[in-house]
Backbone and ligand atoms as CSV (ligand in chain L), in Angstrom:
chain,resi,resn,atom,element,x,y,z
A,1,UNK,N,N,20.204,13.884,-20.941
A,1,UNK,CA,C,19.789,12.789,-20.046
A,1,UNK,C,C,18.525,13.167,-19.265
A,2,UNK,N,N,17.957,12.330,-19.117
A,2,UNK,CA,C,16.576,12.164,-18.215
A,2,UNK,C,C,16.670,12.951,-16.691
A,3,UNK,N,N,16.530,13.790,-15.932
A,3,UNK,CA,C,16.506,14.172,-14.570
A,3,UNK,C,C,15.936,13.434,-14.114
A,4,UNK,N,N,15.902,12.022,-14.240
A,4,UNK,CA,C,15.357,10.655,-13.385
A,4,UNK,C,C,16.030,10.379,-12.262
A,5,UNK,N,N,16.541,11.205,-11.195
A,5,UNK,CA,C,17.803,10.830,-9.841
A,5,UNK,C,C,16.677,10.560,-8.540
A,6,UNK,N,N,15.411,10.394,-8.903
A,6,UNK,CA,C,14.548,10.631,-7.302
A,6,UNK,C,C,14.507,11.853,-6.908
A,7,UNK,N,N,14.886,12.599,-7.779
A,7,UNK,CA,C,14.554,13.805,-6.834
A,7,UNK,C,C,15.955,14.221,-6.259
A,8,UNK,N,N,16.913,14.097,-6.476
A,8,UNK,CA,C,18.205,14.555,-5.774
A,8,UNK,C,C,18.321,13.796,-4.436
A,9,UNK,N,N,16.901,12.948,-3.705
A,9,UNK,CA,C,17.564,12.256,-2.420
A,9,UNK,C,C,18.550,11.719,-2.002
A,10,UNK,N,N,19.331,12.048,-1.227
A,10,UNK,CA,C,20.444,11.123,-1.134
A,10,UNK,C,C,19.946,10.021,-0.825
A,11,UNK,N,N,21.471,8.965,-0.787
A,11,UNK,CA,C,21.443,7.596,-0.722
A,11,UNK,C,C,20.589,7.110,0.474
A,12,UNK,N,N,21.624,7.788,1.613
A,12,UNK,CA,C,20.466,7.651,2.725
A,12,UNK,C,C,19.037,7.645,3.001
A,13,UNK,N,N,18.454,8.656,2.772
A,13,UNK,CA,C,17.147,9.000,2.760
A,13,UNK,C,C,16.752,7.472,2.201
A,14,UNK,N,N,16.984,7.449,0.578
A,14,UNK,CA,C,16.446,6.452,-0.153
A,14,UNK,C,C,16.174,5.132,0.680
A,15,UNK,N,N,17.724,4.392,0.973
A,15,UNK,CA,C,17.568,3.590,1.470
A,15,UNK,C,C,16.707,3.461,3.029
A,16,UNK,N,N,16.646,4.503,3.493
A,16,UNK,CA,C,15.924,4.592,4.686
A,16,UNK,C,C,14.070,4.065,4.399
A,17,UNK,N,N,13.975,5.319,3.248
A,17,UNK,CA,C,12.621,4.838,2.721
A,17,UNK,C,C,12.315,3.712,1.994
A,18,UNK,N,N,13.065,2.721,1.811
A,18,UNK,CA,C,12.952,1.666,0.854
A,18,UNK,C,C,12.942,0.762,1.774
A,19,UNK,N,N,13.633,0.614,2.924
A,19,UNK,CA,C,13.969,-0.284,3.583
A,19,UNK,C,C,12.283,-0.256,5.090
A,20,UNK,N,N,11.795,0.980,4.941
A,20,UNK,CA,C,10.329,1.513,5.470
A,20,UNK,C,C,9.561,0.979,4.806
A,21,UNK,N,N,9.172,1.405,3.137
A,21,UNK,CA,C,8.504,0.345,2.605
A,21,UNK,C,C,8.533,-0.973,2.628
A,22,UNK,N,N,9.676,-1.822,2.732
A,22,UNK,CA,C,9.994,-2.867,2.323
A,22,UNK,C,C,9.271,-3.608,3.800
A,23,UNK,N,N,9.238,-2.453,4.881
A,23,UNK,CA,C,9.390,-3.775,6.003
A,23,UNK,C,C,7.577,-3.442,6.469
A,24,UNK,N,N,6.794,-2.468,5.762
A,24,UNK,CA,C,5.316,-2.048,5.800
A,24,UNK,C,C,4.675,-3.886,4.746
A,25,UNK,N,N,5.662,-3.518,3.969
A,25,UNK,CA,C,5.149,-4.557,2.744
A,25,UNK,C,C,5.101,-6.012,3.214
A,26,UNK,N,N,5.636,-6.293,4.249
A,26,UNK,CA,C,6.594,-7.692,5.424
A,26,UNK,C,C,5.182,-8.046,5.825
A,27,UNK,N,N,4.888,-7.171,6.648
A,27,UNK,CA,C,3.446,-6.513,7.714
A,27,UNK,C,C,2.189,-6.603,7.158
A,28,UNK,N,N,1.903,-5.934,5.972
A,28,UNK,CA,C,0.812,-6.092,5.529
A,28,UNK,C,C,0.575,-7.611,4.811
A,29,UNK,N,N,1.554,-8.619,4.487
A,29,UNK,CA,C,1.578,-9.339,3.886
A,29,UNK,C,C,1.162,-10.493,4.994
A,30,UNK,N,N,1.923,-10.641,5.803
A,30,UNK,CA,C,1.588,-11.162,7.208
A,30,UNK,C,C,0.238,-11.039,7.749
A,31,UNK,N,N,-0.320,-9.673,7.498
A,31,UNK,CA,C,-1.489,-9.516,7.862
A,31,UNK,C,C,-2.679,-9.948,6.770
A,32,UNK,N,N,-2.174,-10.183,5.649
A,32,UNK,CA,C,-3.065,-10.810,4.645
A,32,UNK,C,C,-3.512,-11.969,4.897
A,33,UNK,N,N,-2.007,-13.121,5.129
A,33,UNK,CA,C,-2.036,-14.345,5.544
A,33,UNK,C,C,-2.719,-14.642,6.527
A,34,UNK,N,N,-2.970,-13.835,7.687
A,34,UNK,CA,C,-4.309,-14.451,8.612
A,34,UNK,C,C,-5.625,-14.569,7.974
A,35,UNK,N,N,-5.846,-12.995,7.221
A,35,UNK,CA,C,-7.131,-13.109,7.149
A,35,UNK,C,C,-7.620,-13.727,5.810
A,36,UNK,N,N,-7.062,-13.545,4.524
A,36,UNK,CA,C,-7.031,-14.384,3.643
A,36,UNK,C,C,-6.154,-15.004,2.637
A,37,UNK,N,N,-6.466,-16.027,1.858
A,37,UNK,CA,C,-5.666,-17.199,1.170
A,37,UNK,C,C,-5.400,-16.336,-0.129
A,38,UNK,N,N,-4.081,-16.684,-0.335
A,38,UNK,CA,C,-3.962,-16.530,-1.764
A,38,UNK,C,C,-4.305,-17.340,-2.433
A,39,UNK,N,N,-4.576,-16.781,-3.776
A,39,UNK,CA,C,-4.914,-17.653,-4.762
A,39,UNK,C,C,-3.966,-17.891,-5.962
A,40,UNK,N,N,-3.863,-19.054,-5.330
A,40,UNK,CA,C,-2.126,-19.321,-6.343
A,40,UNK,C,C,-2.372,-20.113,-7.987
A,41,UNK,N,N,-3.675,-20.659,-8.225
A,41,UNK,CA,C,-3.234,-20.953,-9.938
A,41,UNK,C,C,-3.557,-19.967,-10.476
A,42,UNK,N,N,-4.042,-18.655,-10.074
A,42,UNK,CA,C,-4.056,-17.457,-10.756
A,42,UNK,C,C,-2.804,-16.480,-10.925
A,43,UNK,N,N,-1.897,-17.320,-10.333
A,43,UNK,CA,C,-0.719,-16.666,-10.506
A,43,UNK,C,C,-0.457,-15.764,-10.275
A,44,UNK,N,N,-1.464,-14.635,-10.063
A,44,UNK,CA,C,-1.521,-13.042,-9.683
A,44,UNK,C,C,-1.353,-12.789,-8.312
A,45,UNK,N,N,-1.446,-11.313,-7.284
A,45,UNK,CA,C,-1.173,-11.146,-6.447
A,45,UNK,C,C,-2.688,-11.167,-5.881
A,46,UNK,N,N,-3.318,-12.657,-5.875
A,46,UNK,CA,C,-4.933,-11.887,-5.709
A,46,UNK,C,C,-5.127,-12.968,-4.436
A,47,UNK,N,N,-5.666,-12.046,-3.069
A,47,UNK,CA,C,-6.358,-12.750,-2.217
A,47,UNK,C,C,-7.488,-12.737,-2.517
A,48,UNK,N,N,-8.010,-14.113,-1.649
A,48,UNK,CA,C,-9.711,-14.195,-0.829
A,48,UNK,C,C,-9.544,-14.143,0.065
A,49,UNK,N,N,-10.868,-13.187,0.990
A,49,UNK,CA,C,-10.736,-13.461,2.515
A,49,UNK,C,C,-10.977,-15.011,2.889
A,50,UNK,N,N,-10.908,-15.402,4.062
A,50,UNK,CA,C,-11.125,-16.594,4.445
A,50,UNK,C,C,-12.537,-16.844,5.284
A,51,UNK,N,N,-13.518,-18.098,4.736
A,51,UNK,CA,C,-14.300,-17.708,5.483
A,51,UNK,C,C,-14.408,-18.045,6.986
A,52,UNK,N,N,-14.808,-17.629,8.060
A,52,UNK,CA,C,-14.907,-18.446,9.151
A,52,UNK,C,C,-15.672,-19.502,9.205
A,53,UNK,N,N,-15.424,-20.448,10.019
A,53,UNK,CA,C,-16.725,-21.512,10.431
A,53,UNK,C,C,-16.746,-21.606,11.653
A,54,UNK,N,N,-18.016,-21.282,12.442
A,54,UNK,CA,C,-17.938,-21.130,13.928
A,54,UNK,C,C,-19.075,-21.863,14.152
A,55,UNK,N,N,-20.199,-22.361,13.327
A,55,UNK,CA,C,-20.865,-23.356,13.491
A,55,UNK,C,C,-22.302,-23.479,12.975
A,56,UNK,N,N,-23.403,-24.330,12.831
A,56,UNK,CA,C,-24.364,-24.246,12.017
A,56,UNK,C,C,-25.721,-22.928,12.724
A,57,UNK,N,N,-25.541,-23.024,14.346
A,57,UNK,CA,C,-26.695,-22.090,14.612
A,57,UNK,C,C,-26.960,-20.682,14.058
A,58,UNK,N,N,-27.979,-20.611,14.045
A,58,UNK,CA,C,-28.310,-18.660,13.376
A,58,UNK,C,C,-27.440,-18.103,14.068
A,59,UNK,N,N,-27.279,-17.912,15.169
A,59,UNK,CA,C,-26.156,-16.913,15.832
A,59,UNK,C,C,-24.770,-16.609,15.627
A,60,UNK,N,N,-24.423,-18.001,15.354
A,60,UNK,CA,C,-23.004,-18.661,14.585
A,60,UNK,C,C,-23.039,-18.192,12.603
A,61,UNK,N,N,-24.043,-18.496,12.653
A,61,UNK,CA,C,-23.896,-17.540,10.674
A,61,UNK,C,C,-23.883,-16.401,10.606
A,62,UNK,N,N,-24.780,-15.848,11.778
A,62,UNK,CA,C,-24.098,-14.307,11.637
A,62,UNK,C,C,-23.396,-13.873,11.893
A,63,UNK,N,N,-22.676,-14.462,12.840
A,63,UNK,CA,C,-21.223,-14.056,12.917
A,63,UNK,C,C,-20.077,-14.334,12.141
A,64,UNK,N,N,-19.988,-15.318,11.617
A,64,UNK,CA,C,-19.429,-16.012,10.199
A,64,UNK,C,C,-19.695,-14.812,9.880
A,65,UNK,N,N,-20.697,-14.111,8.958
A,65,UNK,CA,C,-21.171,-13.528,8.034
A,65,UNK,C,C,-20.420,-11.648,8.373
A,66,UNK,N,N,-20.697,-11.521,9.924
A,66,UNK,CA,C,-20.291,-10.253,10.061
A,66,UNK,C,C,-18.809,-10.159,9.965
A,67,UNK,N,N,-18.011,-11.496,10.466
A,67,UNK,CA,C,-16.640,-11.249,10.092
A,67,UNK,C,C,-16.026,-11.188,9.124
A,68,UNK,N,N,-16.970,-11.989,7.854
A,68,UNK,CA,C,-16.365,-12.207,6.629
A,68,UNK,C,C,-16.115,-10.823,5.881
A,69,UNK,N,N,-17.298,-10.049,6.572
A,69,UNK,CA,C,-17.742,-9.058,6.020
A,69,UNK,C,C,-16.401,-7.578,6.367
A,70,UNK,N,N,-16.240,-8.239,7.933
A,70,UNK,CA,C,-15.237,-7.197,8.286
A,70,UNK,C,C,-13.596,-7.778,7.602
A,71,UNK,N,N,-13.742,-9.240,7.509
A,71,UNK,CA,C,-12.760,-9.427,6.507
A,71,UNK,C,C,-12.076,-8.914,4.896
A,72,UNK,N,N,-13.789,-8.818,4.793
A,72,UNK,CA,C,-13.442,-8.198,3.022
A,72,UNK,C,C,-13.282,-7.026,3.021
A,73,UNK,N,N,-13.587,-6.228,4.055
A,73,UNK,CA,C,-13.045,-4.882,3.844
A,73,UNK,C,C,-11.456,-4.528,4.043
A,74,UNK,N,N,-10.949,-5.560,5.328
A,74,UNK,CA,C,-9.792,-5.258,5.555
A,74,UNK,C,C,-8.985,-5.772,4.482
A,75,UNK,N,N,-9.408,-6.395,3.993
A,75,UNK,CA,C,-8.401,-7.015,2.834
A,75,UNK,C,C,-8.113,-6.571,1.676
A,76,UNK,N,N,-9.097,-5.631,1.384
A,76,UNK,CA,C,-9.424,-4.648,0.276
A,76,UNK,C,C,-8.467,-3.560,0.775
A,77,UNK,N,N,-8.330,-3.044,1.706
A,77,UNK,CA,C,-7.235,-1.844,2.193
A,77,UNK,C,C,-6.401,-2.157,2.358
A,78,UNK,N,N,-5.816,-3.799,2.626
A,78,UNK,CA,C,-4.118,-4.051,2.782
A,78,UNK,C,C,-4.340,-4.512,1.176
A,79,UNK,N,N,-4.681,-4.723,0.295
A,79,UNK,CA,C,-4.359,-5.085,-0.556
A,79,UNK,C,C,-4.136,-3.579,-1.947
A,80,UNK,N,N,-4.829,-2.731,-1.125
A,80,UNK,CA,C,-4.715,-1.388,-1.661
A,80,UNK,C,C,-3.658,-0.776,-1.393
A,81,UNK,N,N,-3.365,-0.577,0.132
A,81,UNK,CA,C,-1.819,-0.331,0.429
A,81,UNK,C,C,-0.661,-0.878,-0.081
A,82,UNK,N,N,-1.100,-2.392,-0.137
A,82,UNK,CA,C,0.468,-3.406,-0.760
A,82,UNK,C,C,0.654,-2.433,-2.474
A,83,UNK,N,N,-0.374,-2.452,-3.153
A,83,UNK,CA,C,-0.115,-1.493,-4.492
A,83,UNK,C,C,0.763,-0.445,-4.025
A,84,UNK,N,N,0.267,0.309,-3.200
A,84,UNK,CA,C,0.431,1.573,-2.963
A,84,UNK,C,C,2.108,1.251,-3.009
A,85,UNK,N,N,2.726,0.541,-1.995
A,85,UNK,CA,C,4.151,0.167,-1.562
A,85,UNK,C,C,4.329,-0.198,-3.054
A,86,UNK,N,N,4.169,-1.200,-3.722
A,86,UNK,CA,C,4.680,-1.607,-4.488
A,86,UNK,C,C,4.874,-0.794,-5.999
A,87,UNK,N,N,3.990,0.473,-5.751
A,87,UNK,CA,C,4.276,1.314,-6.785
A,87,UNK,C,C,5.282,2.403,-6.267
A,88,UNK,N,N,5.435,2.714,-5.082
A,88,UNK,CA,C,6.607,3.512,-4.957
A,88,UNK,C,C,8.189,2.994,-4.632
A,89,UNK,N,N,8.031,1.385,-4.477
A,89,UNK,CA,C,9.364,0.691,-4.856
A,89,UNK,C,C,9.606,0.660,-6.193
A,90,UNK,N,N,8.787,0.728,-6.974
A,90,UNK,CA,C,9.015,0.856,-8.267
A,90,UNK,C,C,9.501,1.976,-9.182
A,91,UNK,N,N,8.529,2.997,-7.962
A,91,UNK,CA,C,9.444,4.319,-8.479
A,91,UNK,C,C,10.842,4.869,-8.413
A,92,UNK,N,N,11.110,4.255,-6.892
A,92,UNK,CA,C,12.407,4.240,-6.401
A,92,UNK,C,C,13.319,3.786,-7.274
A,93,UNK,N,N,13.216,2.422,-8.118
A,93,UNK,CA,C,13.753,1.618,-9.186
A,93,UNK,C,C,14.118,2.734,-10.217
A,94,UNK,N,N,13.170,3.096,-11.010
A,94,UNK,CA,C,13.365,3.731,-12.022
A,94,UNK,C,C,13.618,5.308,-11.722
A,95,UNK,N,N,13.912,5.879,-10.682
A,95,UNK,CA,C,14.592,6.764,-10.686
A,95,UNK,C,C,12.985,8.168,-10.401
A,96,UNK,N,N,11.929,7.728,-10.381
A,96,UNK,CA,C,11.314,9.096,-10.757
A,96,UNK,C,C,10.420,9.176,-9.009
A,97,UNK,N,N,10.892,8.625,-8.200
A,97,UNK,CA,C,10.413,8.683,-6.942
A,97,UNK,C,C,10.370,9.704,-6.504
A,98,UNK,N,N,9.545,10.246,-5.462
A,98,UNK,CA,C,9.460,11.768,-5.083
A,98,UNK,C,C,9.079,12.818,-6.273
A,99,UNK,N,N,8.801,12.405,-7.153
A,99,UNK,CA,C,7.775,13.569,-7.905
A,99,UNK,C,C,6.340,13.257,-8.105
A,100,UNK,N,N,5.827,14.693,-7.581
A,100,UNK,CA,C,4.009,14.314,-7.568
A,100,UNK,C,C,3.704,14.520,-8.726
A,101,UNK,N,N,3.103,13.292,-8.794
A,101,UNK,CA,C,1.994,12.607,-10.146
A,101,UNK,C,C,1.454,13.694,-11.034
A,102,UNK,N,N,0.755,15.016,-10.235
A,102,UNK,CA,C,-0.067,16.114,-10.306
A,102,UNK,C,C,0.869,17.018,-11.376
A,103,UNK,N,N,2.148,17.494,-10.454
A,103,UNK,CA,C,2.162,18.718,-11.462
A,103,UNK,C,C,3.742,18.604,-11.288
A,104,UNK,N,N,4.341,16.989,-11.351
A,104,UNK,CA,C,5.697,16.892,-11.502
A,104,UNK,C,C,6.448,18.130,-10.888
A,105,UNK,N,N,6.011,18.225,-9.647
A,105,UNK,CA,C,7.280,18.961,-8.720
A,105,UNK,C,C,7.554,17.969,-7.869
A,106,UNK,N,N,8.901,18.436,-6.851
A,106,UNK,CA,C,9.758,17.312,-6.039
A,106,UNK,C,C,8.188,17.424,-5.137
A,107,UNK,N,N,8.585,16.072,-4.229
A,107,UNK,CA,C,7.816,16.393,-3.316
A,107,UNK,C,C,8.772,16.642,-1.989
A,108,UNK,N,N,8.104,17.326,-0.940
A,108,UNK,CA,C,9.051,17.324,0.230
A,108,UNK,C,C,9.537,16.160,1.129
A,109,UNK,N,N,10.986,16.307,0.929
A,109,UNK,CA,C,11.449,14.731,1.659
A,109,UNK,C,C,11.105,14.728,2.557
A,110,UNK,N,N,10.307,15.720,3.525
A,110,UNK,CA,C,9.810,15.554,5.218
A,110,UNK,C,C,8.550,14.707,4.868
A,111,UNK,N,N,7.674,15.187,3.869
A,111,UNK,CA,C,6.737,14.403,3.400
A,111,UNK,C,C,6.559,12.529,3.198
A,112,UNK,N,N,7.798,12.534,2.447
A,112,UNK,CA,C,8.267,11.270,1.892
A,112,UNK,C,C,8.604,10.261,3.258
A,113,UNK,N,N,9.346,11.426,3.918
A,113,UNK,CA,C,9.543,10.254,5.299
A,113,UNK,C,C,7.967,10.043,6.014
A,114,UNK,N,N,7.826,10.943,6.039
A,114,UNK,CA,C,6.430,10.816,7.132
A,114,UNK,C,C,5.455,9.385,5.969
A,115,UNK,N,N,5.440,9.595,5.074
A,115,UNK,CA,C,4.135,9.324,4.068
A,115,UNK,C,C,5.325,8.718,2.895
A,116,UNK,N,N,5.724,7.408,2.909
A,116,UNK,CA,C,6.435,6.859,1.727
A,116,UNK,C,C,6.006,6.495,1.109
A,117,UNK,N,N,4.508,6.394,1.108
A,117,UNK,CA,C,4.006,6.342,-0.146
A,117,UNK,C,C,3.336,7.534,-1.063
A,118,UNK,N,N,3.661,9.004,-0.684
A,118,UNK,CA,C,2.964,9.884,-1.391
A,118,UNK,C,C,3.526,9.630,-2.733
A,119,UNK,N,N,2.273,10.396,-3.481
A,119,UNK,CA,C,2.802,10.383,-4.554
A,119,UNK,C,C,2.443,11.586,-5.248
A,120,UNK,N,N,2.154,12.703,-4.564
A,120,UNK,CA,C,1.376,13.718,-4.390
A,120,UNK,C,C,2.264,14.507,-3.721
A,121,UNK,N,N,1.976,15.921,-3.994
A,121,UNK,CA,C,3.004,16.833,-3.033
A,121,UNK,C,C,1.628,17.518,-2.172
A,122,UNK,N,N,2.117,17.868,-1.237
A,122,UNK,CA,C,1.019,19.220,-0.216
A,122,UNK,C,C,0.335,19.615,-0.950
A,123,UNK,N,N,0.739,20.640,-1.499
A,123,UNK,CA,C,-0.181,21.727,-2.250
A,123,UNK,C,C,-1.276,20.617,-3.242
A,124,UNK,N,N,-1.019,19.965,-3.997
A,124,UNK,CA,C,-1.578,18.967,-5.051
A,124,UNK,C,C,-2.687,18.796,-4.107
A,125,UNK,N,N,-2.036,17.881,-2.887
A,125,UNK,CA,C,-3.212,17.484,-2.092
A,125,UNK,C,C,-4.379,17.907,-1.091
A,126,UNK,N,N,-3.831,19.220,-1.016
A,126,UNK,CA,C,-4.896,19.930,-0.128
A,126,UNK,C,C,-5.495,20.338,-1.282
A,127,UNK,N,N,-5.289,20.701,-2.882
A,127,UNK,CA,C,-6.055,21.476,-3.624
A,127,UNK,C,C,-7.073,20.102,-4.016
A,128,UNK,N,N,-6.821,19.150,-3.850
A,128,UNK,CA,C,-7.597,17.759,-4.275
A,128,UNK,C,C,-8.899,17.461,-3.215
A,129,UNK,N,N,-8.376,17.625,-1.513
A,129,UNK,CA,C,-9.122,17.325,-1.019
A,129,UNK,C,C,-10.024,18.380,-0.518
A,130,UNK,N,N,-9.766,20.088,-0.565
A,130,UNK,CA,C,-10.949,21.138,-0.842
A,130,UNK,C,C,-11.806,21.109,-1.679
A,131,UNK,N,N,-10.812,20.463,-2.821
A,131,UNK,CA,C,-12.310,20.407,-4.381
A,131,UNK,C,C,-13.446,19.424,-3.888
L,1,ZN,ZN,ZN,1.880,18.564,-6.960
């Protein structure tokens, strides 16, 4: 059989971290909905930011323009994070949660709580972010 158990976490833990993701995923989704629309005949999980309209003067377009701008970035990072969640609920699913991507060791459940979405152990990641 597969050693697919998560990592030996108990139930607890799991559900602790699932129920962490689940309620990050609540939040960021919420926070999508202010700033932009989904786009629903694409069927996919794909926002646009929204644009502002604050009015026709030059002063008023650039500000339109600077928010849109601070819009598309934020939306690009909750929409990066929502992956992020949604690939380690997935892992959770299939059993292979808590092993880093890198060099398939557990990762540390102190880790996992702090950071539920690693997917990376310590060592992996400090040797990633020295290189
Ligand atoms: Zn590793």
């Amino acid at each position: 059989m597969a050693k697919e158990n998560n990592q030996g976490l108990d139930k607890e833990t799991l559900e602790k971290i699932t129920k962490d993701l689940e309620e990050r995923k609540k939040k960021i989704l919420a926070d999508l909905g202010e700033i932009a629309k989904k786009e629903n005949d694409s069927g996919d999980d794909e926002y646009k930011p929204a644009f502002p309209e604050y009015g026709d003067k030059p002063d008023e377009n650039a500000q339109e323009i600077a928010e849109y701008t601070t819009n598309l970035a934020e939306e690009d990072l909750l929409e990066k994070t929502l992956r992020d969640i949604d690939s380690a609920l997935g892992r959770i699913k299939k059993g292979t949660y808590g092993t880093c991507k890198y060099c398939s060791k557990p990762i540390d459940p102190r880790r996992l709580m702090a950071q539920p979405t690693a997917g990376a152990c310590i060592d992996c990641k400090t040797k990633l972010q020295n290189s």
